[in-house]
C-alpha positions in Angstrom: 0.0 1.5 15.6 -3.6 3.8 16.2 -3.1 7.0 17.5 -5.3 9.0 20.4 -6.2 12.1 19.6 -6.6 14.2 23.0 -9.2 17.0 23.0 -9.5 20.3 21.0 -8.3 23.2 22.8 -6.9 27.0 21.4 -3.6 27.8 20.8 -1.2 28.7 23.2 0.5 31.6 23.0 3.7 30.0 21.6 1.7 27.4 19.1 0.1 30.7 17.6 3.4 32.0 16.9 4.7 29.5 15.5 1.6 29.1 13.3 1.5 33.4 12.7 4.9 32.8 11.6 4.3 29.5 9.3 1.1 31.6 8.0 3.5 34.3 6.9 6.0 31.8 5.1 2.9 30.6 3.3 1.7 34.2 2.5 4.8 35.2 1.1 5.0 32.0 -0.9 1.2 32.5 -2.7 0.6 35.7 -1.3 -2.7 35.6 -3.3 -3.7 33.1 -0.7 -4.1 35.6 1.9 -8.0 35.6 2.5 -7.5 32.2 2.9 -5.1 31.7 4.9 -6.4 34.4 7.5 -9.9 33.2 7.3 -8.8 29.6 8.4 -9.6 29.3 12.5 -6.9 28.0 14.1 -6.9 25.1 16.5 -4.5 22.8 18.5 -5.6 18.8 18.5 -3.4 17.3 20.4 -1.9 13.9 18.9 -3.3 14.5 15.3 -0.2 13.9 13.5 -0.5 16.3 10.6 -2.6 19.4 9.8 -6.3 18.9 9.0 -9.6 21.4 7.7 -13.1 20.8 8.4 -15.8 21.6 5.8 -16.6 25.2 8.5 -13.2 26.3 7.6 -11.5 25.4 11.4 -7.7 24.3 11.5 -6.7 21.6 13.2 -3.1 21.1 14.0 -1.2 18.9 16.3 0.8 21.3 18.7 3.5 18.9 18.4 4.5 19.5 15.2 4.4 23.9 15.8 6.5 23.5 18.6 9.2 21.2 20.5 11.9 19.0 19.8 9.6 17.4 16.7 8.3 20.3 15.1 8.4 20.9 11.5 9.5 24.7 11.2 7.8 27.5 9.4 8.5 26.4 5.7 7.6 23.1 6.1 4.2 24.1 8.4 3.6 27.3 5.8 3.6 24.6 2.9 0.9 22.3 4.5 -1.1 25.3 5.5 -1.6 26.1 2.0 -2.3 22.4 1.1 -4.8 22.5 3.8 -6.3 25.8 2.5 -5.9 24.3 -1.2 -8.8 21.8 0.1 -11.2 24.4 1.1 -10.9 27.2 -1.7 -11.4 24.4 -3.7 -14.3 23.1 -1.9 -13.4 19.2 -1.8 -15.9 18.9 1.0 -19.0 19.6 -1.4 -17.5 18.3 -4.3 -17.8 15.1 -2.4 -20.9 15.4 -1.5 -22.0 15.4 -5.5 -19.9 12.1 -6.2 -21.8 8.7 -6.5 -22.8 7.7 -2.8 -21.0 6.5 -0.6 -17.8 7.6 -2.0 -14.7 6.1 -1.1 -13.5 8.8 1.3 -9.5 8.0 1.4 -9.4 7.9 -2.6 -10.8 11.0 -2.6 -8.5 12.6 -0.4 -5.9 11.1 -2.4 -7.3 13.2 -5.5 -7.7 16.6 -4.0 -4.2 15.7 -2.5 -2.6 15.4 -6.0 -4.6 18.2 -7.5 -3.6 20.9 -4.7 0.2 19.5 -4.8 1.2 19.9 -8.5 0.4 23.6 -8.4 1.9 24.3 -5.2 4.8 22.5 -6.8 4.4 24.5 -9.8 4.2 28.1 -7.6 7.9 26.7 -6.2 6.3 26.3 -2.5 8.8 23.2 -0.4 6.5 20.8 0.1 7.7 17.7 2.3 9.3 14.7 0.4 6.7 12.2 -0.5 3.8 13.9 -1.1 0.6 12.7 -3.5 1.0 14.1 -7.1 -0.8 13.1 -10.1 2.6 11.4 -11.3 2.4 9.4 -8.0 -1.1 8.2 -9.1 -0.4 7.4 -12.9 -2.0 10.6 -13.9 -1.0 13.8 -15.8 -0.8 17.0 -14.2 -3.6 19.6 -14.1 -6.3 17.6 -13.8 -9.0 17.4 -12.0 -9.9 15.8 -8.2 -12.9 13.7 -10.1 -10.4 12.6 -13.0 -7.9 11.2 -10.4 -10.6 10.1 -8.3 -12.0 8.1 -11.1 -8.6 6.9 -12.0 -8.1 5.4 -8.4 -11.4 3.7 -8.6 -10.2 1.9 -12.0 -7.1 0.7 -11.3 -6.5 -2.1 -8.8 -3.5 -0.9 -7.0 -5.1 3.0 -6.9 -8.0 1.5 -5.7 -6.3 -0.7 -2.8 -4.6 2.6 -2.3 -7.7 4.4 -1.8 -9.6 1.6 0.6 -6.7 1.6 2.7 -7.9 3.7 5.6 -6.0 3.3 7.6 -5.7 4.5 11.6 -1.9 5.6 10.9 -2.9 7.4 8.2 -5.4 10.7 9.2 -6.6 12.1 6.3 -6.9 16.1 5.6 -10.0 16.3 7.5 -14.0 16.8 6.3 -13.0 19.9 4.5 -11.2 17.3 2.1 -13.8 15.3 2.1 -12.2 12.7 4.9 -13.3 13.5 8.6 -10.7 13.0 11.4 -12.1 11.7 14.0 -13.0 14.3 17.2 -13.6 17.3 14.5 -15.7 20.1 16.2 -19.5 20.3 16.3 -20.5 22.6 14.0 -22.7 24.6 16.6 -19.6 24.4 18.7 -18.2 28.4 19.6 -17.3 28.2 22.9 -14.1 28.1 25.2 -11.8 29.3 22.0 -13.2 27.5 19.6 -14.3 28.9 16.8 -18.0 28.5 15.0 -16.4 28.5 11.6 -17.7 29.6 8.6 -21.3 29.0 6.9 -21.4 28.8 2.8 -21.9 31.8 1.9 -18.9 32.8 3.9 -16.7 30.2 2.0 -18.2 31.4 -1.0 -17.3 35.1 -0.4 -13.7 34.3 0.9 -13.5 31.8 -2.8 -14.3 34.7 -4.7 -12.1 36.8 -2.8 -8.8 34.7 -3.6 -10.2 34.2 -7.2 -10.0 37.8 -7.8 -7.0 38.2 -6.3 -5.4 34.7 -8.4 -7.2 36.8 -11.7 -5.4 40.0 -10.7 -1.7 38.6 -10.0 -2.1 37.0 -13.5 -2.5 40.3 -15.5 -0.1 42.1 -13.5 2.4 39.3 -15.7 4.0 38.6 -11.8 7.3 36.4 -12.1 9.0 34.5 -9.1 7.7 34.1 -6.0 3.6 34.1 -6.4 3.7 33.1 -9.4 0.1 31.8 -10.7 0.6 27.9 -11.7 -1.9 27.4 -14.7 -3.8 24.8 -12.7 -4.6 28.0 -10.2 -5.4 30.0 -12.7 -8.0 27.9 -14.6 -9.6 27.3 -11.2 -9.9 31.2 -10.9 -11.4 31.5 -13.8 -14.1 28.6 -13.0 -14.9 30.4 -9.5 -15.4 33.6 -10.8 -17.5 32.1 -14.4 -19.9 30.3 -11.7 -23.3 31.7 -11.2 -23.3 34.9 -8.9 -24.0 33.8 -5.0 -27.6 36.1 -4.2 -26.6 39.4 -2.7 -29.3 38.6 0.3 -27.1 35.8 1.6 -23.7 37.5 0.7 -24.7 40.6 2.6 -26.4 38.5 5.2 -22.4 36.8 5.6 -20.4 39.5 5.4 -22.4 41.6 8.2 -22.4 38.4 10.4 -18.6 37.8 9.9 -18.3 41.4 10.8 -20.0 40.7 13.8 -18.4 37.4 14.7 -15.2 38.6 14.7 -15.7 41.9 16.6 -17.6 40.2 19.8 -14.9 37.8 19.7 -12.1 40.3 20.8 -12.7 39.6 24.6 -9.8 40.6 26.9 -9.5 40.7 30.6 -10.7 43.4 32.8 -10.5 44.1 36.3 -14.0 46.4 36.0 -15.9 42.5 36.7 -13.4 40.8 39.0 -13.8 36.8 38.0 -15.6 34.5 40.0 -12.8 32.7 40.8 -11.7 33.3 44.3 -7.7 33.0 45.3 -7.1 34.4 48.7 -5.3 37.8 48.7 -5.7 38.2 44.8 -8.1 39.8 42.6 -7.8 38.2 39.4 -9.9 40.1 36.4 -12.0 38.3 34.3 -13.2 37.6 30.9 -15.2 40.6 29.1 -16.2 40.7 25.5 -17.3 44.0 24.0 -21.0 45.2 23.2 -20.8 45.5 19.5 -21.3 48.9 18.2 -22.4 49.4 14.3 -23.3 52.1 12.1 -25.2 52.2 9.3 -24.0 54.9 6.1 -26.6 55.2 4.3 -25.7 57.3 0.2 -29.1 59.5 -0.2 -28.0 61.1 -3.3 -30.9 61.1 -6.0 -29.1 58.3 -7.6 -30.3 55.8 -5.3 -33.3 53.8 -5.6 -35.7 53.9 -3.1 -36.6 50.2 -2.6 -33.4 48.7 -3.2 -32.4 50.7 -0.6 -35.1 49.4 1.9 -34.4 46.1 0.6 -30.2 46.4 1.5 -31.7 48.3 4.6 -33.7 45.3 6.2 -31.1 43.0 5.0 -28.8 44.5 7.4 -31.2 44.8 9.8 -32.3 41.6 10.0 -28.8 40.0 10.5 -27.7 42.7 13.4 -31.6 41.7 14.9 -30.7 37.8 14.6 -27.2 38.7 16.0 -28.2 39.8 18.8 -27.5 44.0 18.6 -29.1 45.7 20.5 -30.6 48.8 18.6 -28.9 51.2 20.8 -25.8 50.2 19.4 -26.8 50.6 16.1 -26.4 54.7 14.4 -27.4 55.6 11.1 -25.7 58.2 9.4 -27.0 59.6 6.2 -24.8 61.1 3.6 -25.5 63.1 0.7 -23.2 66.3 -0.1 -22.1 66.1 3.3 -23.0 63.9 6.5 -26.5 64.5 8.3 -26.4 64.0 12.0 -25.8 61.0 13.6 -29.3 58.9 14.9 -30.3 55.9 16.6 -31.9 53.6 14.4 -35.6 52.9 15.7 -37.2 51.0 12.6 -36.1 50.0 9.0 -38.0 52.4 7.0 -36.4 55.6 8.6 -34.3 56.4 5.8 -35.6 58.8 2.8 -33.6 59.7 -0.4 -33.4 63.6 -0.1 -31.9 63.7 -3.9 -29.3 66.0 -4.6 -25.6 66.8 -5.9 -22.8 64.4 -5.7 -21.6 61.7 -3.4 -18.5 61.7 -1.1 -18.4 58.0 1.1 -15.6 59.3 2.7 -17.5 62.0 4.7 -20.3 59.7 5.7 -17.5 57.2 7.2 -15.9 59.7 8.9 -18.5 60.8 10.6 -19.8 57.3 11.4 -16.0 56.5 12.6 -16.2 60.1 14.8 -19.1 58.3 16.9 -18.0 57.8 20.5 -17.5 55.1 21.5 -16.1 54.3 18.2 -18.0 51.3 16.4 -16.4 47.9 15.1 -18.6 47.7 12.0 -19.3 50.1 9.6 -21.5 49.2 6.6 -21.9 51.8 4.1 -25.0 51.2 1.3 -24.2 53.5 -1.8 -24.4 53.4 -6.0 -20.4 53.2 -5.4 -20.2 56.3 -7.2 -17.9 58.3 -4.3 -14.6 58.3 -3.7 -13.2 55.8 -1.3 -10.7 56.5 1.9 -7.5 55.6 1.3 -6.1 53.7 4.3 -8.5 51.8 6.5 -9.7 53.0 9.9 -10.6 51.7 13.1 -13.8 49.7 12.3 -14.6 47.2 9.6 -15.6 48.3 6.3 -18.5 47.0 4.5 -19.0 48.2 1.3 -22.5 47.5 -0.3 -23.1 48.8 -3.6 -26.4 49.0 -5.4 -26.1 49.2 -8.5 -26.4 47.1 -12.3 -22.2 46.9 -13.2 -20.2 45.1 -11.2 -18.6 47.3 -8.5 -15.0 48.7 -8.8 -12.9 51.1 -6.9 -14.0 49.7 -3.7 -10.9 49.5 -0.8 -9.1 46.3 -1.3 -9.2 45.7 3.0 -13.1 46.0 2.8 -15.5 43.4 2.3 -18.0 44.4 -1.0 -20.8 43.0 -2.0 -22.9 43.9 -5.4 -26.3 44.3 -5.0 -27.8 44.7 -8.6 -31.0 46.6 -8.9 -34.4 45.0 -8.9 -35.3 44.4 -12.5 
């Protein structure tokens, strides 16, 4: 029997909370997941059947099984989010694009299926019965999506497995490799639906969970969040592969930044909506001007044109974004913080030299500006102490120098931007 998917839509309010509270099963089950789970865009689709990612990192799930007589409760819900999640940290969808043309799209899926499932098996997360495994395909565990994928291909009943695409049977979605029908444009931002992420996005949140897989390993945890060795082999491949330019990472993060903070519209009654019902005023939708500032480390450690270079970086992605450039301050910081001034050009900022560096002053001070901005990006050497609980904008931390940074807070996004040779 085929199935009609109605139309993408947000969440409501009680499908988000279900899905906040599947999210935090998930979290607490692989809680070195988090990036991943929290940069996933949420989305209802209404007669999906399942959960499903596209290759922009949206979410699709079928409200009916958040909510209702038929829905599948947090653990169950938490468990697919991380399977769903397992497909995009693990990038299935551009893995697929490097396999021998045109590849068989539902064998595939079976593959990254049975490679995400034996660690989360492995990690102790309650999957639902039935469930593709390696075992399930005649294969060993820990292998590869291309090893079971080429095992399917070989083997006549894998194969007939794998060509059987069937309407009944929606795969995980393009971010697996297998597009559901009725996925969203990828220009698409409008009317709650997210614009999902760009690659050097993915990338960043990849690394992101990497680091945080690498880190739970040494700390020797035991129990729940536990790293299954499948997890931890992919960890080490992320982190081994060739380092994403710091142009297009900085270009990402300061966009993200953006992103999110222009999408935290609310009502207000200051613009009364357009809508007219008779003896009401009904407020309507307002979504904020975004405000950054720019703290720039002058200390005599800095170089001069990788400075400018970070500098028009950033300026070119809050130009393209649309930022106005009175909403843009620059705050220099060298022993202490300079006064606070509207940025009119790139090349405003000099390196005065001098004694030591203290970030914390500079991001005070930029955090002191009324009214208060939503993105702060600081460029220094990293050399500075760091605050020690996050504040009320978003932190990016961009460090010029050769070494890979360290010390940076863990709830800011950093990028290393080595030196010009």
């Amino acid at each position: 029997m085929s199935r009609e998917a109605g139309p993408v839509r947000a969440l409501s309010r009680d499908e988000h909370e279900a899905f906040r509270l599947a999210r935090l099963v998930a979290a607490e089950d692989m809680p070195y997941f988090m990036h991943g789970l929290f940069a996933a865009a949420p989305l209802a689709y209404e007669g999906l059947g399942t959960f499903a990612v596209d290759r922009h990192w949206r979410l699709y799930m079928d409200p009916a099984l958040l909510v209702g007589p038929g829905a599948w409760g947090p653990q169950v819900s938490g468990a697919v989010l991380l399977h769903e999640v397992g497909h995009l940290l693990r990038d299935h969808a551009g893995r697929a694009d490097a396999l021998a043309q045109p590849h068989r799209q539902v064998a595939w899926n079976l593959a990254g299926d049975a490679e995400i499932n034996d660690d989360l098996i492995a990690a102790g997360v309650a999957l639902p019965e039935g469930v593709v495994t390696p075992t399930a395909l005649g294969c060993e565990d820990n292998g590869l999506a291309e090893d079971y994928y080429a095992h399917l291909l070989r083997d006549p009943e894998g194969t007939s497995a794998g060509e059987a695409d069937s309407a009944d049977d929606a795969g995980c979605g393009s971010g697996s490799g297998c597009p559901v029908p009725g996925e969203v444009p990828t220009e698409a931002a409008s009317a709650g639906v997210s614009a999902g992420m760009d690659d050097a996005e993915a990338d960043l949140v990849r690394r992101r969970v990497a680091e945080d897989v690498k880190a739970t390993v040494q700390a020797g945890a035991k129990g729940r969040g536990t790293v299954p060795a499948g997890l931890s082999r992919w960890a080490e491949r992320v982190l081994a592969a060739p380092t994403v330019p710091w142009t297009r990472v900085l270009r990402a993060a300061v966009r993200r930044a953006v992103a999110d903070a222009a999408g935290r519209s609310d009502y207000s009654y200051r613009r009364p909506s357009r809508r007219r019902v008779p003896g009401l005023v009904k407020p309507a939708m307002r979504g904020p001007l975004v405000r950054v500032a720019i703290v720039v480390d002058t200390s005599g450690s800095m170089g001069q044109a990788d400075l400018d270079a970070a500098m028009g970086e950033v300026a070119g992605v809050l130009a393209s974004s649309g930022i106005a450039r009175d909403q843009v301050r620059l705050v220099s910081c060298d022993a202490e913080a300079g006064t606070t001034t509207r940025v009119r050009r790139v090349g405003v900022v000099e390196l005065i030299g001098g004694g030591g560096t203290d970030m914390r002053i500079g991001i005070a001070a930029a955090e002191a500006i009324r009214p208060t901005p939503h993105v702060v990006v600081v460029l220094t050497d990293g050399y500075t102490p760091w605050p020690d609980q996050p504040g009320r904008s978003r932190l990016i931390c961009g460090v010029i120098r050769p070494e890979t940074p360290s010390g940076t807070p863990e709830w800011a996004t950093t990028v290393h931007i080595p030196p010009a040779a």
